[in-house]
C-alpha positions in Angstrom: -13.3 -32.7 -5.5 -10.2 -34.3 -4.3 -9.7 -38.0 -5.7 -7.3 -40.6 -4.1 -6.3 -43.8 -6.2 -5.4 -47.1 -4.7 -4.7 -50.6 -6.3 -4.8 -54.1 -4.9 -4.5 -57.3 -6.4 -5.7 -60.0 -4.5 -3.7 -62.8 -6.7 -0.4 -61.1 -6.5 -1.1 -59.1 -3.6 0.4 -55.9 -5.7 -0.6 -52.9 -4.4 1.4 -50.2 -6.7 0.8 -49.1 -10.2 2.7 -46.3 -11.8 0.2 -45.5 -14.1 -2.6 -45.1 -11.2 -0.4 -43.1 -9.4 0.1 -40.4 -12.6 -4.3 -41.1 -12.9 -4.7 -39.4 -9.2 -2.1 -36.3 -9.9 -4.2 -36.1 -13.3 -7.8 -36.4 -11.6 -6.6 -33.9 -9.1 -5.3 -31.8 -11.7 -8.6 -30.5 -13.1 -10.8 -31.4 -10.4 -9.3 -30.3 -6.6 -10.1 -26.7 -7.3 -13.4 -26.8 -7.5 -16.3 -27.6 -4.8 -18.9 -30.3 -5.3 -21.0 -30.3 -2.7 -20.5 -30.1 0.9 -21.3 -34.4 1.5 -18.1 -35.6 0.5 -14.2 -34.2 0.5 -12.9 -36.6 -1.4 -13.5 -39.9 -3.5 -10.7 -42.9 -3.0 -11.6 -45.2 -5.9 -9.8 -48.3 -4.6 -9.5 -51.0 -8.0 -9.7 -54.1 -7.3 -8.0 -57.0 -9.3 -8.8 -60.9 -9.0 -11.3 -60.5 -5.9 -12.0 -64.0 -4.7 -16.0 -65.2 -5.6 -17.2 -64.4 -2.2 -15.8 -61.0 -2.1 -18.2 -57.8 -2.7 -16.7 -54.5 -3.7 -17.5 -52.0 -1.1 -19.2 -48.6 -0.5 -18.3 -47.0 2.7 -17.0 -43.7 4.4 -13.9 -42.7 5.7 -13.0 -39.7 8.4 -16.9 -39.2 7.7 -16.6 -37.2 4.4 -14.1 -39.8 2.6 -15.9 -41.5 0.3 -14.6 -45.3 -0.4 -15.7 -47.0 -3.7 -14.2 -50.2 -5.0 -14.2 -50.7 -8.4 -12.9 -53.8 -10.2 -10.1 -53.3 -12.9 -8.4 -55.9 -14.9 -4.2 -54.5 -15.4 -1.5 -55.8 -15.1 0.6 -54.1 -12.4 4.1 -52.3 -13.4 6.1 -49.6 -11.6 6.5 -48.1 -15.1 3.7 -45.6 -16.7 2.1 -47.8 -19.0 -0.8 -46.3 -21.1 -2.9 -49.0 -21.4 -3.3 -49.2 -17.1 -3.9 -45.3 -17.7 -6.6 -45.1 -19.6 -8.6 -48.0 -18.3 -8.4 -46.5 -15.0 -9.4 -43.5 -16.1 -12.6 -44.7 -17.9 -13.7 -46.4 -14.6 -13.9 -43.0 -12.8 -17.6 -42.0 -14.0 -18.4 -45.3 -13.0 -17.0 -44.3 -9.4 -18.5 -40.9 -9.2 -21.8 -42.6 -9.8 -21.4 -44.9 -7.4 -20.6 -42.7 -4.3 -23.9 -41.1 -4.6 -25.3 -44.3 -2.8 -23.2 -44.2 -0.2 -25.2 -44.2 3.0 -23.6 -41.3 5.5 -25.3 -38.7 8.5 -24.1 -36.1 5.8 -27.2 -37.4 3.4 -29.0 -34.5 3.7 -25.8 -32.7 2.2 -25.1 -31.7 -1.4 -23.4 -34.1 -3.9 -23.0 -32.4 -6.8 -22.5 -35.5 -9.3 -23.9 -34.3 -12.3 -21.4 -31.1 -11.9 -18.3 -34.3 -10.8 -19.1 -35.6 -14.4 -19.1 -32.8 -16.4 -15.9 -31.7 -15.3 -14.5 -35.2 -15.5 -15.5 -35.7 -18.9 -14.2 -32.2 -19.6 -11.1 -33.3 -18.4 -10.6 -36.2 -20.5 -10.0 -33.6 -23.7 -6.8 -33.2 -21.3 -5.7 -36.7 -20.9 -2.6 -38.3 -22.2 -3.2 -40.0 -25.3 0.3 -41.3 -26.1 3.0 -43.0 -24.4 5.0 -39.9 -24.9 2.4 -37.4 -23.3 2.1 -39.9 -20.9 6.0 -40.6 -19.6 6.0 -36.3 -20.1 3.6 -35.8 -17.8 4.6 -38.5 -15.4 8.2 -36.2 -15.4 6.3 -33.2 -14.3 4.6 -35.0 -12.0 6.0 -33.7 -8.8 5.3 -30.0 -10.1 1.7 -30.8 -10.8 1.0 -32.1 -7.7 2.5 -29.1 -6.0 0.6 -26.9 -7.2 -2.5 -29.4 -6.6 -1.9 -29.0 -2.9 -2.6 -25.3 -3.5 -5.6 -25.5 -5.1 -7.1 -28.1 -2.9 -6.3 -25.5 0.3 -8.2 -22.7 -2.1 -10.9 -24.7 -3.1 -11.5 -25.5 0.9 -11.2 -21.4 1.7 -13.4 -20.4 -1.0 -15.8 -22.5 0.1 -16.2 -21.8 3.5 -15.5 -18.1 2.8 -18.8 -19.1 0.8 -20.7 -20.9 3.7 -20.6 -19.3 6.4 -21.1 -21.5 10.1 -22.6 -20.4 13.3 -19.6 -19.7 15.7 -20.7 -22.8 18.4 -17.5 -24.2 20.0 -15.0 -21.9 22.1 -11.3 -21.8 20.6 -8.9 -23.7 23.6 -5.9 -23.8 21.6 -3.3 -22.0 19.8 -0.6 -23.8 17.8 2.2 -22.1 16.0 3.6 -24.7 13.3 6.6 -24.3 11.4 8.3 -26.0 9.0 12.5 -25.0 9.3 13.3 -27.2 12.5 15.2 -24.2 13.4 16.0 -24.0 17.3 15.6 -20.6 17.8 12.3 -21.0 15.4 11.2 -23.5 17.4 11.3 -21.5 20.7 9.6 -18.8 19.2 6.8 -20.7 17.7 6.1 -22.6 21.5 5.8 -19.0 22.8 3.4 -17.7 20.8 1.5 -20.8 21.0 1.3 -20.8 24.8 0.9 -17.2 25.0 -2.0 -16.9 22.1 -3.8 -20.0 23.5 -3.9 -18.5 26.9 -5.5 -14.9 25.6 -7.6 -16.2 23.2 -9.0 -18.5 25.6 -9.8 -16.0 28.3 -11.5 -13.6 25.6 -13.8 -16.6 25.0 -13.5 -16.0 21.0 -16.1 -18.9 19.4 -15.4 -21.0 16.6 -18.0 -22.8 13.7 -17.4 -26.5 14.8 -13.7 -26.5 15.9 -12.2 -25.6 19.2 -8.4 -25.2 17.6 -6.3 -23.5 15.3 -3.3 -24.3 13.9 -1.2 -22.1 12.1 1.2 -23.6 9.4 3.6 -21.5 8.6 6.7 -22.5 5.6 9.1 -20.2 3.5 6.1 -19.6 1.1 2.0 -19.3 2.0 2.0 -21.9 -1.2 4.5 -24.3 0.7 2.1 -24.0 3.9 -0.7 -24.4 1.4 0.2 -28.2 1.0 -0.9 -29.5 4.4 -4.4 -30.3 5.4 -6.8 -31.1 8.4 -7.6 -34.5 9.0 -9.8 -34.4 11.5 -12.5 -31.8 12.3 -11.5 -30.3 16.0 -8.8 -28.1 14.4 -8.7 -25.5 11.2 -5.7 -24.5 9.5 -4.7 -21.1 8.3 -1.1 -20.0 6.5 1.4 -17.7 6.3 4.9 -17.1 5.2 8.4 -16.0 6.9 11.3 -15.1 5.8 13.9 -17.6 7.3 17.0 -16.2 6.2 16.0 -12.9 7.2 14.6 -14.7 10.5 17.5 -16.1 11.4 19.9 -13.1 10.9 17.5 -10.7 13.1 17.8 -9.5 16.8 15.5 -11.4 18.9 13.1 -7.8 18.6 13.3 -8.9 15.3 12.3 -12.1 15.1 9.3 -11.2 17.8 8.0 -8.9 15.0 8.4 -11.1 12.0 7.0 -14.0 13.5 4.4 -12.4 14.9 3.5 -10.3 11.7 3.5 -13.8 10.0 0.8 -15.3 12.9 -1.3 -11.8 11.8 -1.2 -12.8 8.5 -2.2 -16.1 9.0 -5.2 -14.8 11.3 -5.8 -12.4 8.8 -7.0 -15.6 6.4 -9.2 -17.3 9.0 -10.7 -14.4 10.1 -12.3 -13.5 6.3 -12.7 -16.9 5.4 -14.1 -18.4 8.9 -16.2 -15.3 9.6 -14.6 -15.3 12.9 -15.0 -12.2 15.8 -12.6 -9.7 14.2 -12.8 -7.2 17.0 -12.2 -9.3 19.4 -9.2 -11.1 18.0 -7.9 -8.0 17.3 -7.8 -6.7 20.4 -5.2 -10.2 21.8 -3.2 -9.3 19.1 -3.0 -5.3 19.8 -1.8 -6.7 23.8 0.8 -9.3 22.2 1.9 -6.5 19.7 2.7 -3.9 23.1 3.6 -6.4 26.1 5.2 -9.1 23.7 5.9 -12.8 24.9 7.3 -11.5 28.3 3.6 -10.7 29.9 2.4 -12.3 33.0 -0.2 -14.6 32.2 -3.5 -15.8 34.1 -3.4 -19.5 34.3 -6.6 -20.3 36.3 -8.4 -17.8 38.8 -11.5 -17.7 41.6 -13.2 -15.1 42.8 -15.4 -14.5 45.5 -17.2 -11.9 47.5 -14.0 -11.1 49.2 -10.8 -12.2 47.5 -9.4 -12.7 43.4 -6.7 -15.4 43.3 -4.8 -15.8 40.5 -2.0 -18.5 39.4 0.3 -16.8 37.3 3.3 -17.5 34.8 5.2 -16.6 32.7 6.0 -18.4 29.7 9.6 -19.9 29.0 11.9 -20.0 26.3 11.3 -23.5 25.5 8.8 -26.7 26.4 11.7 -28.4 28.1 12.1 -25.3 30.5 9.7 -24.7 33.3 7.6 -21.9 34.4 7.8 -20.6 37.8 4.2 -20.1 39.1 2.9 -17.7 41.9 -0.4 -17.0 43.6 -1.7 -13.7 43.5 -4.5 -12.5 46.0 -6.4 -9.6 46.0 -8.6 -8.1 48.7 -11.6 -6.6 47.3 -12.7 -4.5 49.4 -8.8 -2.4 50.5 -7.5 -3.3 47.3 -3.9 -5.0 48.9 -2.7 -7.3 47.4 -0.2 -10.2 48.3 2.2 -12.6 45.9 3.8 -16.0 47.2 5.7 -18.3 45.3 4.2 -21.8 44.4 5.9 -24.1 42.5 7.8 -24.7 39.0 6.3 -26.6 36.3 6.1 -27.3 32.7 3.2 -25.4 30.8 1.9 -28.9 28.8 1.6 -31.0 32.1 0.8 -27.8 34.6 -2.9 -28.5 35.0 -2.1 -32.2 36.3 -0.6 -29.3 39.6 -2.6 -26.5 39.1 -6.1 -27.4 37.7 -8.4 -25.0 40.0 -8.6 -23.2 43.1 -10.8 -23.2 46.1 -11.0 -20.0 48.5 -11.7 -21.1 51.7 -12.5 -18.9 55.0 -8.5 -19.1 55.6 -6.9 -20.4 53.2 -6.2 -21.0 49.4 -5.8 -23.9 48.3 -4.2 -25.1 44.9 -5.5 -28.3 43.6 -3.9 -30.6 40.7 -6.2 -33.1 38.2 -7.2 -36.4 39.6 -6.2 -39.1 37.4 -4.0 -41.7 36.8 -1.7 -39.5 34.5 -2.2 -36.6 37.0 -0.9 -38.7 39.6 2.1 -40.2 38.0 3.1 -36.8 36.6 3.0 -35.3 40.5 5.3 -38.0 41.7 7.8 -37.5 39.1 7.9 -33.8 39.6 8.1 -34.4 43.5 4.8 -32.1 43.9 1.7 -32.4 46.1 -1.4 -33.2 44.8 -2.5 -29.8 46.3 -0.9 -26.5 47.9 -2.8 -24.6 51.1 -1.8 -21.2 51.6 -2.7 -19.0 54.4 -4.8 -15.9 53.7 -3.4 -13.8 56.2 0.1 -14.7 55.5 -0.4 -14.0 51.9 -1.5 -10.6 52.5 0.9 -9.7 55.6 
C-alpha cells in the first residue's frame, strides 16, 4: 500500500511538517511493495490541527482508488525533523488504516486487506526511528529511500496484475514513446515511433484489459523509468532503458535499432504482466524491425464493391514538420491502380482534414471533422473542409 501524508493547521494555516514528510518516505518504506487488496491504491492520511467546532474530519475517495482520511493531530509545525511530530504521527496511522475500511466507493465489492495493512504496519514500527539521531539519519538518506520506493511501488503494481489477470475489452488507439533526455534528435525519434506504432497497432485491432493507451517511459535506467506512475486509468505504463551516450554517438541506423530494441523491451514487460496478444504484437514489431520508420502508412481507408481508397503518409522527422498525404485507389476487379496528391498536414491535427472517405459513383471525396476546433484548424492551414477527386482521373 502506498501512503501519502499531508498536514494542515487551520489556526496557523501551516501546511508543512518535516517530520511528516520523513513519516510518508518511512510508511512507504515497508509498505509500497506489497499489495493489499485491489479497493484502494493508496491511503492520504491528511492530519488535521485546530479544526474549527463545526468542522467534521472527512472520509472520501480520490481518482476513485485514493483513499482520503482525516485524522486530527495536535503538533506543533517545524521545517526541522523533530521526533516528537514523528512518532505521534506515526501512532495515528492504525487509526487511519481502520478508518478507510468505511469508506463508501463502487470498488466495495473489492478487497481491502486491512488486517494484512496492520500487521505489516505494526511490523514496521520495530523499524522506526527511536532517537533524534536515527531520526535526522534517516531524514539524510531520505532522497535515496524514496528512490528506491518509486521502484518498489511500480513492482508491487506489475506483480499484481501479472497476478490478476483482466479480460482484454478496450482496443489500444495510442502509442506514446516517452523519454526522459530532452535530447533533439531523441525527441524526433521517440515522435516516430509513436506515430508509426499507434498507427499499426491500431489497424491490427490488438485489445487491452480497461485501457485504450500505452505509454512507454523510457530513462537512462528501467529503475529511473520505474519512478513515474499512471494517474488516471485510460493509459498503462511499461519501462525500459537506453543508453544515451551510446545513443547519441550512433549513426541514425543506430539509433533506429537501440531505440527500438528499448520499445521491445518495454513491450516485452506489458506483454507478461498485462497478458496482452503476444503474437499479434509481435508481428507490428517484426514489420517495424524490416521496413523501419520510413513505411507508407494507412491513415483512413473505404472499400467497396468496386474500388479500395487509401489516404496515405508518411511520417516526418518531427511534430512541427508536416506529412504530405496522397489518395491511393485501387480497382478491384483489373487490379490498376492510381495515386494523386492531396494535401500536407501535421499528423496530431490531420483528422480535423482527413477524418473519412466516402466513394461515390464518380468521385472520392475526402472529408475533415466537423467541429468547432476542426474548423478553426482548416482555416489556419488554408484547407477545405473536404477534397473531391475524380475517379476516372485518378486512374487515367
Amino acid at each position: 500500500m502506498r501512503f501519502i501524508i499531508e498536514f494542515k493547521d487551520f489556526k496557523t494555516k501551516e501546511t508543512q511538517d518535516r517530520s511528516l514528510e520523513v513519516l510518508q518516505t518511512f510508511l512507504n518504506e515497508h509498505l509500497i511493495g506489497k499489495n493489499h487488496g485491489t479497493r484502494f491504491e493508496c491511503i492520504i492520511i491528511r492530519f488535521i490541527a485546530n479544526p474549527s467546532i463545526s468542522r467534521k474530519l472527512q472520509l472520501k475517495t480520490l481518482y476513485k482508488t485514493y483513499a482520503i482520511v482525516e485524522v486530527g493531530l495536535t503538533i506543533e509545525p517545524s521545517r526541522k525533523v523533530q521526533l516528537p511530530n514523528f512518532t505521534a504521527g506515526l501512532l495515528q496511522v492504525e487509526n487511519a488504516i481502520r478508518k478507510a475500511a468505511f469508506i463508501e466507493t463502487s470498488g466495495n465489492k473489492m478487497k481491502y486487506e486491512e488486517e494484512e495493512l496492520v500487521k505489516d504496519y505494526r511490523n514496521a514500527l520495530e523499524f522506526a526511528p527511536k532517537t533524534m539521531e536515527e531520526l535526522k539519519r534517516y531524514a539524510n538518506n531520505q532522497k535515496e529511500i524514496e528512490f528506491k520506493n518509486g521502484v518498489k511501488r511500480t513492482d508491487c503494481f506489475i506483480r499484481t496484475r501479472s497476478m490478476n489477470p483482466l479480460s482484454l475489452n478496450k482496443r489500444l488507439n495510442d502509442i506514446v514513446v516517452s523519454e526522459y533526455f530532452n535530447e533533439p534528435s531523441v525527441s524526433s525519434y521517440a515522435y516516430r515511433f509513436t506515430e508509426v506504432l499507434s498507427n499499426l497497432f491500431y489497424r491490427a485491432e490488438i485489445m487491452l484489459p480497461g485501457y485504450n493507451c500505452i505509454v512507454f517511459k523510457i530513462a537512462q535506467t528501467v529503475e529511473e523509468a520505474k519512478q513515474d506512475v499512471a494517474l488516471e486509468d485510460s493509459y498503462s505504463l511499461t519501462f525500459s532503458a537506453l543508453d544515451i551516450s551510446k545513443f547519441l554517438a550512433g549513426t541514425a541506423e543506430e539509433k533506429f535499432h537501440m531505440l527500438f530494441e528499448s520499445i521491445k523491451e518495454g513491450m516485452s514487460l506489458i506483454v507478461d504482466f498485462d497478458h496482452l496478444e503476444k503474437d499479434k504484437i509481435e508481428e507490428v514489431m517484426n514489420e517495424v524491425a524490416q521496413k523501419g520508420l520510413d513505411m507508407e502508412l494507412v491513415y483512413v481507408s473505404k472499400q467497396n464493391e468496386k474500388y479500395l481508397a487509401q489516404l496515405l503518409y508518411q511520417v516526418p522527422n518531427g511534430p512541427a514538420e508536416k506529412a504530405d498525404f496522397q489518395l491511393k485507389l485501387t480497382d478491384l476487379a483489373s487490379g490498376q491502380t492510381g495515386t494523386v496528391p492531396v494535401a500536407s498536414a501535421g499528423t496530431f491535427w490531420a483528422a480535423h482534414c482527413f477524418n473519412s472517405i466516402s466513394i461515390k459513383k464518380k468521385e472520392i471525396v475526402i472529408t475533415g471533422r466537423k467541429s468547432y476546433q476542426a474548423e478553426l484548424t482548416r482555416k489556419m492551414e488554408k484547407l477545405p473542409e473536404k477534397f473531391t477527386f475524380d475517379i476516372s482521373e485518378i486512374l487515367k
